[in-house]
N, C-alpha and C positions, 0 to 999 in steps of 0.2 A: 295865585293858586287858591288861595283861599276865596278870593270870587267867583271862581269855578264852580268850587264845593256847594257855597251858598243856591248859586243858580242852579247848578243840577239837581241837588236837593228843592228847591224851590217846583221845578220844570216836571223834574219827577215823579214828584207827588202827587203835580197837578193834573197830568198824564192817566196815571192811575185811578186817581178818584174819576176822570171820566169817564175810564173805559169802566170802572164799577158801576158807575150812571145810568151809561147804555145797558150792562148787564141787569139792570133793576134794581138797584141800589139806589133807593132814591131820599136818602138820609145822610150820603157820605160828604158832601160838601157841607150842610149843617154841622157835621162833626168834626171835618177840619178846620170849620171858623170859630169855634168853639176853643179846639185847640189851641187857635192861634190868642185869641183872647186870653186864656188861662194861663199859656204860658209869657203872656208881656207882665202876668202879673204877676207870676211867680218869679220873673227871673228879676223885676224889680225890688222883691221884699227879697230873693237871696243876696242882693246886692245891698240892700240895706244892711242886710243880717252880717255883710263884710266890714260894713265902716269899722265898728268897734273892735272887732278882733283885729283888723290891721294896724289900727291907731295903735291899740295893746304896743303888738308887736313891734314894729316901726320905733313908737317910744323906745322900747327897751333896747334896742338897737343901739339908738344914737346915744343911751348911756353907757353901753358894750364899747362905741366909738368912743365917747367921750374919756371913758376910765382907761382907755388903751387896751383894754383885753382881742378886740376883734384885732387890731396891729400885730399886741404877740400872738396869736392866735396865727397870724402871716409868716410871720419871723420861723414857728415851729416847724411849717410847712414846707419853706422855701428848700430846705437841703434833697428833698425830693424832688421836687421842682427843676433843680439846676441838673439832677440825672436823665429828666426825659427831654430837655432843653440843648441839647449839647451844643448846638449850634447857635447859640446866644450868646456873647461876648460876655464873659466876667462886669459883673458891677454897670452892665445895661440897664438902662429905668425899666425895659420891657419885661423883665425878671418879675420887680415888683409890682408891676400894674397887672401882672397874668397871676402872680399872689393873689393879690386881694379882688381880684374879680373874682376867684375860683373860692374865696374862703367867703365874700358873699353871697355867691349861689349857695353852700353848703350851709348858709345861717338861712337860708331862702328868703333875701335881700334884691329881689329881682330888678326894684327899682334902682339899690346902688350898681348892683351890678355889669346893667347894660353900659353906663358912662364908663367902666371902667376898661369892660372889654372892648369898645370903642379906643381907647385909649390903647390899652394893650397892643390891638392891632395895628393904629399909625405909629407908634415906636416899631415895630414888626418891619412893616413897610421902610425904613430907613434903612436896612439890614439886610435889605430883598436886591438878593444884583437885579431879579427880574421884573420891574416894576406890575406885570401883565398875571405874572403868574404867580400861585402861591409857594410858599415858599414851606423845608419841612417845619419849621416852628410855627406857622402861620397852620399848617393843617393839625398838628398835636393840639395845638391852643382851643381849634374849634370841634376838634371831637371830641377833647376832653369836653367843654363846655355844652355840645349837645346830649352827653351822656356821664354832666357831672354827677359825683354823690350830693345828693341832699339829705344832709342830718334832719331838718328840719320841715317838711310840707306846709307851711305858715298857711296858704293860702287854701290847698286843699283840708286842711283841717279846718279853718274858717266856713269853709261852706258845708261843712257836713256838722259841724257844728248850727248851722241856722235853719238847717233842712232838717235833722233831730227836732228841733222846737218847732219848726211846720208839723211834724208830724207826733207831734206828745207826747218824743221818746225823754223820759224827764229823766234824769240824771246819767243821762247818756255821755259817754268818755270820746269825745272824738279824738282824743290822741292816741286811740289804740290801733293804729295801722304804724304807728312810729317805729317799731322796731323792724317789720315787715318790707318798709318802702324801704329804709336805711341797707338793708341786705340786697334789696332788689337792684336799687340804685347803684349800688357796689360791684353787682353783676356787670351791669351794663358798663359802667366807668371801667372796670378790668377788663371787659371785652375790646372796650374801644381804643386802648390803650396798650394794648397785643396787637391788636392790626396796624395800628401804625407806626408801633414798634417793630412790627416783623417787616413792614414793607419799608422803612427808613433805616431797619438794621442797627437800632437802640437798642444798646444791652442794659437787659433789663433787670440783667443779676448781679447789681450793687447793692450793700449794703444797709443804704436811704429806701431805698426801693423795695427790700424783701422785710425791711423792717414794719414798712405800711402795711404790706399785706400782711404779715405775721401776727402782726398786733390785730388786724380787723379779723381773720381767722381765730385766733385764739379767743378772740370778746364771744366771737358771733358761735363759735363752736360750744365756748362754756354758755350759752344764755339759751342754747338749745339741747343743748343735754339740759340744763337745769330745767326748761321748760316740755322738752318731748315727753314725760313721763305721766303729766299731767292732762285730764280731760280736756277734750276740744273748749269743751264750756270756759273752765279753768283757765286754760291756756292765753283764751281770748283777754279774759278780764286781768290776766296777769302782764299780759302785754301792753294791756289798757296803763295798768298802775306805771310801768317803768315808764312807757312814754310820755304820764303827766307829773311823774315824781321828777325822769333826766329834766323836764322844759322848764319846770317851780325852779328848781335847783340851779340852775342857768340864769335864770332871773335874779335871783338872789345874790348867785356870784357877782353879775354884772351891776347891780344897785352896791355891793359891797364895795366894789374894788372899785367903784366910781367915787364913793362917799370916802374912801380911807384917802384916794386922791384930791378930797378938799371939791369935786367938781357937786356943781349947783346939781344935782341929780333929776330934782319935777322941775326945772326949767329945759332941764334935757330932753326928759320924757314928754315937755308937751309938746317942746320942739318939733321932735320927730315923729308925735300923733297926728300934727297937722300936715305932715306928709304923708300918712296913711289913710284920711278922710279924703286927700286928693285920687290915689291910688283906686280906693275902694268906689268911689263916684266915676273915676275914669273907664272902669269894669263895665257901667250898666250897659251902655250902645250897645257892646260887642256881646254879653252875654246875651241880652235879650235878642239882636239880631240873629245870633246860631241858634239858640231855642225857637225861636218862632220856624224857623227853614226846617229844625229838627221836627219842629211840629207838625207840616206839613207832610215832611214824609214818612212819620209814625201814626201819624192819622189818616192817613191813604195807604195803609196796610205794606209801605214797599218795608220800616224797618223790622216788622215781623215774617217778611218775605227774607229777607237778605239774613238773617239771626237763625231762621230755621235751615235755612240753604246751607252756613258754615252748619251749624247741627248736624245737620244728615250726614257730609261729609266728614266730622268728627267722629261720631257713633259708626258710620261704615268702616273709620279706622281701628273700633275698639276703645275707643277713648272715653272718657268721662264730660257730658259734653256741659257741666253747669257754667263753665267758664264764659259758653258765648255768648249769652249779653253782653258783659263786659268787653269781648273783644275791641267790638266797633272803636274804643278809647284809644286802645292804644296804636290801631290803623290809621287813625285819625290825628295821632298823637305829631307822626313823623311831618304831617303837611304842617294842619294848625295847631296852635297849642289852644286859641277859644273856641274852634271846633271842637276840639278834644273835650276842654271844661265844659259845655254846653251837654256834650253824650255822655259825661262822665253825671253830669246832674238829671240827666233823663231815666239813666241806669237807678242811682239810688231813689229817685221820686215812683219810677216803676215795680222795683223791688224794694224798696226802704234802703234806710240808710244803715242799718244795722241786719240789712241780709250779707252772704257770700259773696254775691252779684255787687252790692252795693260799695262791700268791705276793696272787694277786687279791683274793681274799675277805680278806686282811689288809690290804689296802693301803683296802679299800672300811670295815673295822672302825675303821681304825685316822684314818681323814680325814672321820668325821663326825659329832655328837652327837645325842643321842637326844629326836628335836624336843619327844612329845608329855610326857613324862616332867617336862624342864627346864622348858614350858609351865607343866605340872600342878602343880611344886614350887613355881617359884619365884614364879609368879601367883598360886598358894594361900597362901604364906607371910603377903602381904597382902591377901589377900581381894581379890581381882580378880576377877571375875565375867564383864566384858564384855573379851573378850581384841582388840576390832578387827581389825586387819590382819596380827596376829600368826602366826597360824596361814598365812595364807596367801603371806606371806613365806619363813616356814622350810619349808616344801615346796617351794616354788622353790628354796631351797638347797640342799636333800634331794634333791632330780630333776636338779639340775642338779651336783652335786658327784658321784652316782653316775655320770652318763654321764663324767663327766672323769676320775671315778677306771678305769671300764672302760676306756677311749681310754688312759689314762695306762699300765694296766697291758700293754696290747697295743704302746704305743711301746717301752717297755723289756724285757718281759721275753718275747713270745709269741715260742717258736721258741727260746726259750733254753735 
């Protein structure tokens, strides 16, 4: 799929710029090779701009691992767990490896994460009378995962972080989509998590289950009363402070309760920085390959064709249409997730990283997984063939996490 994307994008643009050519346009191919050069060298230095924040992160990580907090952090989770599970035998290892893949995605652990849901699913597959087909724990497990909560955007913070410094914004807060994406992401995971409870006929009104919601409704209800009173400006910068006060404060807990367990703490941290310099270097190909194809057909006029086209038909609805830039992310979100980051970094270079447009399109990156991708891996892993109701769940969470994440980003930040 995503070879698709590249080549039509690539074909497309190139289409365009000639028939501009013909019409007398005789600058447009200059412009697109221009493009294409500008953005091999941006998307290099944003990839640089990633080592260090990843290493950051990653370190703290495997002190979070090491002090045992990410483990209870699993423990606390699992009694929910085993109500949308039902069909998992008591004290199955599949219980805990779909724990702890789901509580690395939610720390945005992407690289622990995939071994585990790999993992998850060959335990799955033991328990599958149908070897061919999936099975209902096999489809909860991957739409929960295509439309997990992320506490955390590790990654999308990292780059809007290095694109602020591209562009001079000097004591610029990239953590202030955190609360934003947190809600949004919540959307989606609740959406995707009704559909396939409604269509497997999981009940979903136990106890474990009304308690997670209850608890995230009550935070997320009190942190918007406390916040909707305040000016859009305010509001921004207040969201800015809790999402770098919660991540400090997380950091701390996890150096602590690593250090009270005797564990080497900066042997841990470096440990797991040099898994974050791999991480960070293993980004450039792919980013620079979607940015250069983005390049082409933003420099051949087709992404300001297709931006204005949603427009029109936005504005003929009545609608507010600053959202569509940003769109393209999360359309893009459901195939690829480096197509996605690539539109998602042409959005804030276009509009800055501290516009609407900019704020949006990361908050839309950063609160949703890449359905057909996770589909594709983690059903091929064990030969799954007949995906049932899969596909058709994680699009409802993909359609439905997008419209909460545009809503989400117009309560807090439009006008700010």
């Amino acid at each position: 799929m995503l070879n698709l994307i590249w080549v039509a994008f690539v074909l497309i643009g190139f289409v365009a710029a000639l028939v501009q050519t013909l019409q007398g346009d005789l600058e447009i191919f200059s412009r697109v090779l221009t493009g294409l050069f500008d953005t091999a060298k941006a998307g290099f230095e944003i990839a640089l701009g990633l080592v260090g924040v990843m290493s950051l992160w990653l370190g703290v990580m495997k002190i979070g691992e090491k002090g045992g907090l990410i483990e209870l952090f699993g423990r606390l989770v699992a009694p929910f767990f085993r109500r949308v599970f039902p069909d998992i035998p008591p004290g199955h290892p599949a219980s805990g490896s779909i724990v702890m893949n789901v509580s690395a995605n939610m720390l945005g652990l992407d690289n622990a994460a995939t071994p585990l849901g790999l993992k998850a699913m060959q335990e799955l597959q033991e328990i599958n009378p149908r070897k061919d087909t999936a099975s209902n724990p096999m489809i909860m497990f991957l739409v929960l995962n295509t439309a997990g909560i992320t506490l955390i955007p590790t990654s999308v913070i990292a780059i809007r972080q290095s694109l602020a410094m591209q562009q001079g914004l000097s004591g610029f807060n990239a953590a202030d989509i955190f609360l934003p994406t947190l809600l949004s992401t919540f959307i989606s995971f609740t959406a995707g998590l009704i559909a396939v409870a409604a269509w497997q006929r999981i009940n979903l009104l136990c106890a474990p289950v009304l308690a997670v919601f209850a608890g995230f409704a009550l935070l997320m209800g009190g942190l918007y009363a406390w916040l909707a009173p305040l000016p859009a400006a305010a509001m921004a910068q207040m969201i800015g402070l809790l999402g770098s006060g919660i991540i400090v404060s997380l950091i701390a807990l996890f150096v602590g309760a690593a250090a009270w367990r005797r564990v080497d703490v900066y042997a841990s941290f470096v440990e797991g920085a040099k898994e974050g310099f791999g991480v960070a270097v293993q980004i450039i190909p792919y980013l620079i390959a979607m940015l250069v194809a983005i390049s082409v057909f933003r420099s051949s006029g087709c992404m300001g064709y297709l931006v204005a086209g949603i427009g029109q038909v936005v504005l003929a609805l009545g609608l507010n249409a600053d959202f569509v830039p940003a769109l393209p992310v999360g359309l893009m979100k459901t195939l690829s997730g480096s197509g996605a980051r690539g539109l998602m970094v042409d959005v804030m270079t276009t509009y800055g990283v501290d516009s609407f447009q900019g704020r949006l399109a990361a908050i839309i990156q950063g609160s949703t997984e890449t359905t057909f991708y996770v589909l594709a891996v983690y059903f091929g892993s064990v030969n799954i063939t007949r995906m049932r109701h899969a596909v058709a769940c994680g699009l409802i969470a993909d359609l439905v996490g997008l419209v909460g994440a545009i809503a989400v980003g117009y309560a807090f930040y439009h006008g700010a």
